[in-house]
Residue, then its C-alpha position, 0 to 999 in steps of 0.5 A: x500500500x502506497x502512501x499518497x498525496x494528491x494536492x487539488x480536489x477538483x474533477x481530477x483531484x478528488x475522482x483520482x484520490x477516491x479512486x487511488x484509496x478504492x485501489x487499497x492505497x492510503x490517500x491525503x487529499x489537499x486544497x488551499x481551498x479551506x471551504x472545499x476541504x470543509x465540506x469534505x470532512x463534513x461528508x459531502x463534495x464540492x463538486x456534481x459528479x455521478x458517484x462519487x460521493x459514494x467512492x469517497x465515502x466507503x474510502x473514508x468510512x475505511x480509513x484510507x482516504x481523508x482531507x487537509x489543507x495542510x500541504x507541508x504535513x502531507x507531502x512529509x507523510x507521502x512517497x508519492x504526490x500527484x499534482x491535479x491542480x487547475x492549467x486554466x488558459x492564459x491570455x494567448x490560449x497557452x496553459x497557465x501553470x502557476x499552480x503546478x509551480x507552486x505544487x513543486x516548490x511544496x514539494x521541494x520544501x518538503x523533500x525529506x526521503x526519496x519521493x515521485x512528483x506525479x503531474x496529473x495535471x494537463x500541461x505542455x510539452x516539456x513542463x516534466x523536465x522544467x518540473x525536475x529543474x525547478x525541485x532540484x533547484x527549491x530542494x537544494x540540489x536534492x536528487x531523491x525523487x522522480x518527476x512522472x507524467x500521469x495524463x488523466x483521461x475522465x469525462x466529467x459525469x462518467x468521471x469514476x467510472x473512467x477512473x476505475x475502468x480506463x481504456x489505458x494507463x499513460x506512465x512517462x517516466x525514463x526512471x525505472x525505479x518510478x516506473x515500478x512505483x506507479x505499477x504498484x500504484x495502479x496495480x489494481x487495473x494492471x492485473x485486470x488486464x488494463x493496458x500499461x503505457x510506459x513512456x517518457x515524459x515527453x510522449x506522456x504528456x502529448x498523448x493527452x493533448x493528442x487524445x482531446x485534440x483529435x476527439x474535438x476534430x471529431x466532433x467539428x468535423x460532424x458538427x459541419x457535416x449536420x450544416x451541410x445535411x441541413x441545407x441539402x435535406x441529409x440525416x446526420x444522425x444516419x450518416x454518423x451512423x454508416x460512418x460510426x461502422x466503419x472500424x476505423x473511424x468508430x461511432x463515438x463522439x460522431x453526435x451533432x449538436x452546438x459545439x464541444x465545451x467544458x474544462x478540457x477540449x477548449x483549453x486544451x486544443x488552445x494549449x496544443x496550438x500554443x505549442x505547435x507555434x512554440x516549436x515553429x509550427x502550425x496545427x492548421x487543423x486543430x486551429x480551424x477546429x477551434x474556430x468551426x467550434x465558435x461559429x457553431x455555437x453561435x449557428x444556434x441563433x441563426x438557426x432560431x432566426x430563421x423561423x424567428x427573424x425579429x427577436x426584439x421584445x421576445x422571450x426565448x426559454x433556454x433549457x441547459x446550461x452545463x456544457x453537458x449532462x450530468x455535471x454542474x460546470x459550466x466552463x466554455x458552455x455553448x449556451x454561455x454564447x448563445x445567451x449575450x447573443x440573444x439579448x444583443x438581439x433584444x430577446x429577454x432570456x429565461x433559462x433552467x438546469x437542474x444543476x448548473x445553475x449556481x455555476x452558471x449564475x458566476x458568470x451571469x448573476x442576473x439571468x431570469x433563473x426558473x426553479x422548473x423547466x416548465x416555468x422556465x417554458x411559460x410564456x416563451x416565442x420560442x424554446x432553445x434545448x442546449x443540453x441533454x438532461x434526461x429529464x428534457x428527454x421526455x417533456x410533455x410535449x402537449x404542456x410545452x406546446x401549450x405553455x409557448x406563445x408560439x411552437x417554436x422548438x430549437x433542438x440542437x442535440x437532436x433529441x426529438x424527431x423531428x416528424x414526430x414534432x412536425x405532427x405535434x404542430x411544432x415549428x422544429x429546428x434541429x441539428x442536421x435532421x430538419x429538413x430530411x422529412x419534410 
């Protein structure tokens, strides 16, 4: 059983210091954020994560996992410490990490026996090696430790079983000594049969950015052909499907709707491009993904607009706010777009989630804000469906149409079929699939 720090209790942070203490290891999870730490102790999370509260507390009930924001003491008490700090981006897109520097410094100060530095964040390219050059320079000149990259590869709302169940293991390291540490680490997948990659720290910490980055193209690229399929009357939902057959394109992340968004793909594509234009180049792809995804979430008000020209004086019923189901953030949201584009319009806007709000109101603290989705309908000239909640899933359709001023129905994950809606009397826009049935 290894003793461990993992310094950060957000998404990553938590999931991977619930999931490390699940495998048998003994786990300190730390935050500077005293409120976070707070909640914790008093056997609740800080964040909205399917699960996870159940992980964390049969770990905690078993003594192997607990809470502090005493960094200095758990560093001293661990062998191995992971870094699941925030990469925000900065200004030019590039990641942001003074947080991970900050880890390190700890770290270094409390450098007492030999230790392995884990960055579980996603960072840059070459940010191990200036890791090991930064302890090396705050321990002293010390030596006993090892710097690993360890990318993380959860998706927010399926986070735990993501991490109890991954695809693969990423290790980079060129120390075999840390190698055979984080083996015993995540000895619990290994003898399950889940693939160990052992690398360098280089090829480590690309893979991640190579994963998100090309699993975004993906997503552009359906997004772009649901346009087409709008104008010329295809089904996209028929074409992702003969092209999902295909074994070597897959039908994963092959779903249209408004644009990717939340804490990974958005950061870290911009961080990719950043890098290609540090080493002298250009990711000519990934950039134009980027920029097809900003244009998509803004097709969503061009696709109102054309059965609802005039938005001036109207009200638009926003359902979601999350950038996907099943999780409470609200970071890059397709809607946070979509919402000062309506009211540049001159549209009042009144929105539902039945998670996200509190997150959402950060950002935008004077929305209309409704308890229920069917107040958030009422009275509305038309209503936008931004993410797919199960509960938006099976709305009484009669009581929507009912509750509009006018049938207008913007279905931007497809959720509905749009014959179904034509026959229900509404007036439907969807993704790819509008006018296919007409």
């Amino acid at each position: 059983m290894k003793k461990i720090c993992i310094v950060g209790t957000g998404y990553v942070g938590l999931v991977t210091a619930a999931g490390l203490a699940d495998f048998g290891n003994s786990v300190i999870a730390v935050d500077i954020n005293e409120s976070k730490i707070e909640i914790l102790e008093n056997g609740g999370i800080p964040i909205y994560e399917p699960g996870l509260i159940e992980v964390v507390e049969r770990n905690v009930k078993a003594g192997r996992l607990s809470f502090t924001t005493d960094i200095d003491t758990a560093i001293r008490k661990s062998n191995v410490v992971f870094s699941a700090v925030g990469t925000p981006p900065g200004e030019g897109g590039e990641a942001d990490l003074r947080a991970v520097w900050a880890v390190a410094t700890s770290f270094a100060k409390n450098l007492d026996s030999y230790k392995v530095f884990i960055n579980k964040s996603t960072v840059p390219v070459g940010t191990g090696q200036k890791t090991q050059e930064l302890i090396k320079e705050k321990s002293g000149g010390k030596d006993c430790f090892d710097v690993v990259s360890n990318p993380e590869f959860l998706r927010e709302g399926t986070a735990v079983s993501d991490f109890l169940n991954p695809d693969r293991v990423v290790i980079g390291s060129k120390s075999e000594k840390a190698q055979a540490i984080m083996k015993n680490v995540y000895h619990a997948l290994i003898v399950r049969g889940v693939p160990y990659i052992g690398t360098n720290i280089k090829s480590a910490e690309l893979i991640k950015y190579a994963s998100n980055a090309f699993l975004a193209v993906k997503i552009t690229f359906i997004n772009e052909m649901a346009n087409l399929c709008d104008i010329v009357g295809g089904d996209v939902n028929e074409v992702a499907k003969a092209m999902g057959l295909d074994g070597r394109i897959s039908p994963k992340f092959l779903h249209a709707g408004p644009g990717f968004g939340g804490s990974c793909f958005p950061k870290d594509t911009m961080a990719l491009v950043e890098i290609f234009k540090e080493n002298g180049l250009h990711s000519r792809v990934v950039e134009a993904a980027i920029e097809a995804n900003e244009l998509q979430k803004q097709h969503v008000v061009t696709k109102l607009k054309s059965v609802l020209p005039d938005l001036k004086g109207k009200t638009i019923a926003i359902l979601g706010l999350a950038f996907k189901p099943n999780t409470d953030d609200t970071r890059f949201s397709p809607t946070k777009v979509v919402i000062p584009l309506l009211e540049a319009e001159g549209a009042h806007v009144q929105v539902f989630d039945p998670i996200a709000s509190d997150d959402f109101r950060q950002d935008f603290p004077d929305l209309d804000y409704k308890e229920d989705v069917y107040k958030a309908i009422e009275g509305a000239d038309a209503l936008i469906l931004m993410t797919e909640w199960n509960e938006f899933r099976s709305l009484d359709l009669e009581r929507v149409k009912s509750l509009l001023k006018s049938p207008i129905f913007i279905d931007t994950r497809n959720i509905y079929d749009p014959r179904d809606m034509k026959e229900k009397g509404f007036t439907f826009v969807c993704s790819g699939r509008t006018k296919c049935y007409l």
